[in-house]
Z-matrix of the N, CA and C atoms (Angstrom, degrees):
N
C 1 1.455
C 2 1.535 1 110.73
N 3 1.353 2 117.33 1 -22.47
C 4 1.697 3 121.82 2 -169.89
C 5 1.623 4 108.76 3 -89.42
N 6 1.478 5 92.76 4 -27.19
C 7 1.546 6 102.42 5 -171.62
C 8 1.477 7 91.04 6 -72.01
N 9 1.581 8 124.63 7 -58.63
C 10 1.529 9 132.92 8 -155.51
C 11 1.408 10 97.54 9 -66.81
N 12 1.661 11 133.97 10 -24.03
C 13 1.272 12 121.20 11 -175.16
C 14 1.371 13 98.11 12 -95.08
N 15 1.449 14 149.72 13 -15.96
C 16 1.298 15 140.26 14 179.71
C 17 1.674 16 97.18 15 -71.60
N 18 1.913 17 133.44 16 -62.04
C 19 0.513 18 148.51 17 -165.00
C 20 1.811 19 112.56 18 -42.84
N 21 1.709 20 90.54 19 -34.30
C 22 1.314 21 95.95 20 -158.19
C 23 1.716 22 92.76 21 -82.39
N 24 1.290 23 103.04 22 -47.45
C 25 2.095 24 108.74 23 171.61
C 26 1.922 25 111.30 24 -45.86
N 27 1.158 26 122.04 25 -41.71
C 28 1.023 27 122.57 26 169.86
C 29 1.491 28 118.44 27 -59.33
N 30 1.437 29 125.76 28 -46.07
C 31 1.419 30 126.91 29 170.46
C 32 1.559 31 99.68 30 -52.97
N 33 1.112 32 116.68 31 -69.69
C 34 1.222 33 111.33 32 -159.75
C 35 1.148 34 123.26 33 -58.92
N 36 1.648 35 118.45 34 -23.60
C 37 1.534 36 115.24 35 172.97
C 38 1.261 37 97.99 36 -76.91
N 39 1.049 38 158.23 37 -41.54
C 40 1.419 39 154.14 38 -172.38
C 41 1.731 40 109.85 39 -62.89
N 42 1.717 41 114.33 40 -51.00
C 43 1.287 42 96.73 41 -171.29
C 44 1.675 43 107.59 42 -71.96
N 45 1.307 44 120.08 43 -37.92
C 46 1.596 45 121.28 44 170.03
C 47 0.949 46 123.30 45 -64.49
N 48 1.593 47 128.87 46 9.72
C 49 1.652 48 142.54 47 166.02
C 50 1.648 49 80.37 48 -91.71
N 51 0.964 50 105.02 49 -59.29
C 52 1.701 51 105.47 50 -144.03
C 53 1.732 52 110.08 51 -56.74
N 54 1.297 53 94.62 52 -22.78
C 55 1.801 54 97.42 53 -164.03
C 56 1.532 55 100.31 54 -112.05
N 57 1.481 56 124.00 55 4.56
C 58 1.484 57 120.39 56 179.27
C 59 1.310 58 86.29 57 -72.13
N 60 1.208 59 146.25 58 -78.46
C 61 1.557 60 140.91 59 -156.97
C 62 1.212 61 129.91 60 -32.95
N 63 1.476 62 99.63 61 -66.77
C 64 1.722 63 103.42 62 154.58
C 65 1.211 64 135.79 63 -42.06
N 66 1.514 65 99.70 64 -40.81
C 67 1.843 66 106.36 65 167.14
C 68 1.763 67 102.45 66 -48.95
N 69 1.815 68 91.58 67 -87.75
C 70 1.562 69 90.52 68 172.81
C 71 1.426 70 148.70 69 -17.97
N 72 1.698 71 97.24 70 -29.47
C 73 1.584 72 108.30 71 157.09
C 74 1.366 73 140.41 72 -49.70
N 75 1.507 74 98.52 73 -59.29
C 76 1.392 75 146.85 74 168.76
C 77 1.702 76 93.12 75 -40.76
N 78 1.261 77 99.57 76 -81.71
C 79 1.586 78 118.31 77 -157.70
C 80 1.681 79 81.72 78 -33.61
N 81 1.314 80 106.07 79 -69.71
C 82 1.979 81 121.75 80 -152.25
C 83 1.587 82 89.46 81 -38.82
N 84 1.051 83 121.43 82 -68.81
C 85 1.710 84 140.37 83 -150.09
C 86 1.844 85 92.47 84 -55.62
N 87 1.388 86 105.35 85 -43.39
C 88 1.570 87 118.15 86 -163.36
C 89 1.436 88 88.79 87 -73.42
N 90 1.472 89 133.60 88 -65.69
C 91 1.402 90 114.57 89 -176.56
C 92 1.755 91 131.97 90 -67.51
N 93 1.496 92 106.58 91 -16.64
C 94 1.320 93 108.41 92 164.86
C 95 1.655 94 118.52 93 -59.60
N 96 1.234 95 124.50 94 -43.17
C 97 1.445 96 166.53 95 166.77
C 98 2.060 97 85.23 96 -29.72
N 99 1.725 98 97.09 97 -74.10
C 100 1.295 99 89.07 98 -155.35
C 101 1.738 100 107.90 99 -96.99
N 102 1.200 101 98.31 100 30.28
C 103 1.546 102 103.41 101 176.90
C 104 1.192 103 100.87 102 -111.54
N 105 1.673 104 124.75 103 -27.12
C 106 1.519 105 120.53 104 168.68
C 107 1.722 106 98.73 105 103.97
N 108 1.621 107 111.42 106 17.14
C 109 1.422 108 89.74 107 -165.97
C 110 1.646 109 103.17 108 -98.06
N 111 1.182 110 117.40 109 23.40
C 112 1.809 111 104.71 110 -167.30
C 113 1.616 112 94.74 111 -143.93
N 114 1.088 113 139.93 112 -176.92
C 115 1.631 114 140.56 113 149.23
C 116 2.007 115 111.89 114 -70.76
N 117 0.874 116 84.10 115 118.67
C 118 1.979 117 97.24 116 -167.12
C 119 1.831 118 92.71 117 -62.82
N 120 1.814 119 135.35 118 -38.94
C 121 1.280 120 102.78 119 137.75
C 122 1.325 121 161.88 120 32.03
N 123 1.693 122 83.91 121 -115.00
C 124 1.843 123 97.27 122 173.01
C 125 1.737 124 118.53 123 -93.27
N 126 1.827 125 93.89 124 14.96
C 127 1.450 126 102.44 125 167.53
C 128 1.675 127 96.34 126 -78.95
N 129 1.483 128 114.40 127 -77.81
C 130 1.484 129 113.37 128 177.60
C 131 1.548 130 131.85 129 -37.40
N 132 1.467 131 103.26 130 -3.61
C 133 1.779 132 124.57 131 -171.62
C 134 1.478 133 89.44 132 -66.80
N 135 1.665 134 81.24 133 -68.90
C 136 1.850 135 104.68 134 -170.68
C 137 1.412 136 116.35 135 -43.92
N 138 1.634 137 107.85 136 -50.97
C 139 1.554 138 109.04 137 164.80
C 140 1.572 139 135.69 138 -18.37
């Protein structure tokens, strides 16, 4: 049971490591987008 609950803490720090970045991507691209500072475009390119 200790092993299956470490195992299970380890997944989860890894998949919520793994997908903060991409979020963070997102977010950046999404507020450049609505600040008007880039071509909305090659914002959705990047997407």
């Amino acid at each position: 049971m200790i092993k299956i609950n470490t195992d299970l803490d380890n997944f989860i720090y890894v998949a919520s490591h793994d997908l903060k970045s991409p979020i963070s991507n997102l977010e950046g691209l999404m507020d450049a987008s609505m600040a008007g500072e880039a071509n909305t475009n090659q914002l959705i390119e990047m997407m």
